[in-house]
N, C-alpha and C positions, 0 to 999 in steps of 0.2 A: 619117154617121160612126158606127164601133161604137165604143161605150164601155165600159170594163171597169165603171168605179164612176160610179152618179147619186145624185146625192143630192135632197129634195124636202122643203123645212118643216122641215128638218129640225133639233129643237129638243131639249136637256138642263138641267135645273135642279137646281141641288142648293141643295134652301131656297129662298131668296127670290134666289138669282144665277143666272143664265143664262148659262150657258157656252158655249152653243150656241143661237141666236134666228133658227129659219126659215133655216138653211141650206140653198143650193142649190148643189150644184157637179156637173162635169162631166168625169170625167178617162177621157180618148179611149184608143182598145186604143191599144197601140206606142208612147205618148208617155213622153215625161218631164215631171209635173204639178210644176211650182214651187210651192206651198202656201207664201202671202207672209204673214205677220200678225208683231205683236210679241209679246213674251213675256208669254202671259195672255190672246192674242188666241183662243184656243178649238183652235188645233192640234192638239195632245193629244187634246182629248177627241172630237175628233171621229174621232183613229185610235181609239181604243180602244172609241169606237160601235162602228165597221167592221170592228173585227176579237173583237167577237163579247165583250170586255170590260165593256162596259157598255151598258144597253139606252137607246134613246132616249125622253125624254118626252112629244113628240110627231112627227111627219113621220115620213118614211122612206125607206131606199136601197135601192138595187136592184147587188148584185155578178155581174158576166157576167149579167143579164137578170132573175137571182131576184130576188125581193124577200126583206127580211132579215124578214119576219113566215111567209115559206114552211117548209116544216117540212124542204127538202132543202138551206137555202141554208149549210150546212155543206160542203153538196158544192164551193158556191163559195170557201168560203171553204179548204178544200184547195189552191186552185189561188192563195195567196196566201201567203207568207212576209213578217214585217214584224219590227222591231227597233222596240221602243216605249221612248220615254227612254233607258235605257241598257242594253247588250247583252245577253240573258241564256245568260250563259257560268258555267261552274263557274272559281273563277281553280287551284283544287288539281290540273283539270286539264290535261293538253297539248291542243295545240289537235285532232290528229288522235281523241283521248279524247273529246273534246267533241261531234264534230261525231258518233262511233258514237253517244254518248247520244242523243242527237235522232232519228239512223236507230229506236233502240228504242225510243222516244217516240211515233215513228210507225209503226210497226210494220213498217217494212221486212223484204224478208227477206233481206236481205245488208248487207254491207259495201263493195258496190261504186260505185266513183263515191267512195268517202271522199278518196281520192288526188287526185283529177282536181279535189273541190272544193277544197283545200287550196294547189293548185297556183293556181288561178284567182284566189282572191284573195291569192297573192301570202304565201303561209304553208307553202308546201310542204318549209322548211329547218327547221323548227323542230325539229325533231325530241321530245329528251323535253323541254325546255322547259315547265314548268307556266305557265298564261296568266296567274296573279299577276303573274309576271314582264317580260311584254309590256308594251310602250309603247301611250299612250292610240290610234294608230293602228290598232296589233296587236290590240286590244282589238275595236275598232271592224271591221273585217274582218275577225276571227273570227264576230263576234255575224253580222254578213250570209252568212258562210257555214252557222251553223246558222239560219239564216231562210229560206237556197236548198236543204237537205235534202229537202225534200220535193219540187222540182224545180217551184218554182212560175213562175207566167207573169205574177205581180204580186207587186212589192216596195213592201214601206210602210216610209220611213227617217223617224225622229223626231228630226231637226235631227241629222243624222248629223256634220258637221264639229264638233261645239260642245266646242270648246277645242281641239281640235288644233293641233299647228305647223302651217307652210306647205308642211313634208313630206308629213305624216301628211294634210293638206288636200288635195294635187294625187294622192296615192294613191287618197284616194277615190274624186273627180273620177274618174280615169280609170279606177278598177272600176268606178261606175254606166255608165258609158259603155259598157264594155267590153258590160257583161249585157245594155243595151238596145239596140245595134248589132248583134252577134253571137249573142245567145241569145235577143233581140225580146222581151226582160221590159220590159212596162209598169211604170214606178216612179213612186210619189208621192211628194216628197221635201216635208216641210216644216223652213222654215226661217226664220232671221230674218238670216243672212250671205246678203244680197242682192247683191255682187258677186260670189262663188262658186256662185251661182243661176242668172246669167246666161251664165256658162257653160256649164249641163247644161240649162235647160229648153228644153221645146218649146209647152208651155203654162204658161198661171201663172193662179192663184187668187187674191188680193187680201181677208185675212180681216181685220176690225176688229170688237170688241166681239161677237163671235159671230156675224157677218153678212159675207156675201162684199160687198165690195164693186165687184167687177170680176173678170171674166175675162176672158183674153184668151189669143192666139197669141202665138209669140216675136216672128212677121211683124208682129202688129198694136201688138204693147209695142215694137216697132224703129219702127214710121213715131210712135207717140205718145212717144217717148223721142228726137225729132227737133233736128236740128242749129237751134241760133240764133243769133245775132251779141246779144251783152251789152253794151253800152254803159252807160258812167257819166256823166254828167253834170253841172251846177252846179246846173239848175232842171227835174228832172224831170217838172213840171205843163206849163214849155213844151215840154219835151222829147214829151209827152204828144200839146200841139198838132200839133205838125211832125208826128208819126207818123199821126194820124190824117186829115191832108190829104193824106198819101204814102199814105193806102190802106191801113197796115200791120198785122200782126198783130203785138199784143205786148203782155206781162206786165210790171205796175211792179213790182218787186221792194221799193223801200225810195224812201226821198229823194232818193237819186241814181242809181238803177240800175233795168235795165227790157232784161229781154230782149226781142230782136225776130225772128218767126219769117219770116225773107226774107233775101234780100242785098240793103245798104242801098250804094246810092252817095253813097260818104263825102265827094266834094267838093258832091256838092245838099245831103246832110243836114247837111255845117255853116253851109255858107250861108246854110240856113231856120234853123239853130239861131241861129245871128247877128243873123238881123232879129228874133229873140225873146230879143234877149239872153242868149243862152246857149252855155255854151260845152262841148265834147265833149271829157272829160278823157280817157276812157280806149274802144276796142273789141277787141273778142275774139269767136273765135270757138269757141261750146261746142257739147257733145253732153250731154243730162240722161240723168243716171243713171238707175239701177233706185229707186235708194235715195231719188234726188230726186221719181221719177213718185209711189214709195209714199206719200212725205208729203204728197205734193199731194192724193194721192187720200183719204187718213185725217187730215190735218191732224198738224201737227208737234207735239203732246201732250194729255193728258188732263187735266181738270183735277181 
């Protein structure tokens, strides 16, 4: 598999805190990398390693094959557009204003293509419109279109939805979509709106405390994000019994509850629950979230 971005060790301290502790990740050419952490989990800075912001304290990554200690890996880093925290747009100007600054920023030598990016994400009406004016959307799909100026084949969005309505949320959604179907831009997206994740990625990152804790495929977070039958009960302990003479796979959740990974046949399972005294108040049948796999995987708080 060709990768755009690898990462190795790779590690940032500012003082005595570690923002970044022996990072490894892997984000594949053509995908969409889901980048899962909470806020303060190390997201951030590990964009703004990558995109040449800040140097790292120790390890190192490699963009399209350079290593970032090489003295050409600017050349890689051309082929990267990225919007870090929030968009950098001028707001005094229109968005079409905007996006020429950037062409002269880069030293293009035209203005062609200004229209066509204006059109793509969905801003081609604005006309003189100053971006002050713009909704936190407009906002937001401006800044990715001065990020695609330079016509790059890697997109780096830094919690691109965070605050948007569920408008301004499904617009993005289907620009990312749009660029990496149709124009085959590799995008990293990190984020902590884990249900709006799970419908753009193709892979995901799992970051806690500076450390990836998981990687995986969307194939492989769909069979570990697998269907269970929930059951609640009176005596969980025998509930415990019965399951483990059925052979079963399953998680107690609390004193009465305990998912089971299987179909349970529910006239043997209350009749063993019977001769243990126990009675089956309540079954369902779920699927675990993104949201649920994350906690399981980083535990539910810090202390």
């Amino acid at each position: 598999m060709d990768y755009v971005l690898q990462t190795t060790g790779l590690s940032k301290r500012y003082g005595h805190f570690k923002a970044l502790d022996g990072l490894t990740m892997n984000v594949p050419k053509g995908g969409i990398y889901g980048f899962v952490g909470r806020n303060g989990a190390g997201k951030t800075t590990l964009i703004r390693l990558i995109c040449g912001l800040q140097a790292p304290t120790s390890g190192g990554y490699t963009l399209y094959g350079r290593k970032h200690t090489d003295r050409d890996v600017s050349r890689s880093r051309r082929r990267m557009g990225a919007v870090v925290e929030t968009p950098s747009i001028y707001l005094d100007m229109t968005a079409r204003d905007n996006i020429k600054q950037q062409y002269r920023v880069l030293g293009l030598p035209s203005f062609e293509g200004v229209d066509e990016l204006l059109e793509l994400v969905g801003l081609g009406d604005t006309g003189k419109k100053k971006a002050r004016h713009f909704s936190l959307g407009m906002k937001q799909r401006l800044g990715i279109a001065v990020a695609l100026s330079g016509d790059p084949d890697f997109l780096v969005l830094d919690e691109p939805v965070n605050g948007l309505d569920p408008e301004g949320i499904i617009e993005i959604r289907e620009l990312i979509l749009k660029l990496n179907r149709e124009r085959q831009i590799t995008v990293l997206i990190s984020s902590h709106i884990l249900d709006e994740l799970s419908r753009l990625a193709t892979h995901y990152g799992f970051i806690d405390r500076g450390r990836m804790v998981k990687e995986l495929s969307a194939e492989e977070l769909e069979a570990a994000c697998r269907k269970c039958v929930r059951l609640t009960v009176t005596d969980v302990r025998a509930l415990a019994r019965v399951l483990d003479a059925m052979g079963a796979e399953y998680k107690i959740l609390d004193d009465e509850t305990a998912d089971v990974y299987r179909k349970m046949p529910v006239s043997r399972l209350t009749a063993a629950l019977s001769a243990e005294g126990c009675e089956l108040l309540d079954i369902r049948e779920r699927d675990e979230s993104l949201e649920s796999y994350f906690v399981s995987l980083v535990g539910g708080g810090h202390g």
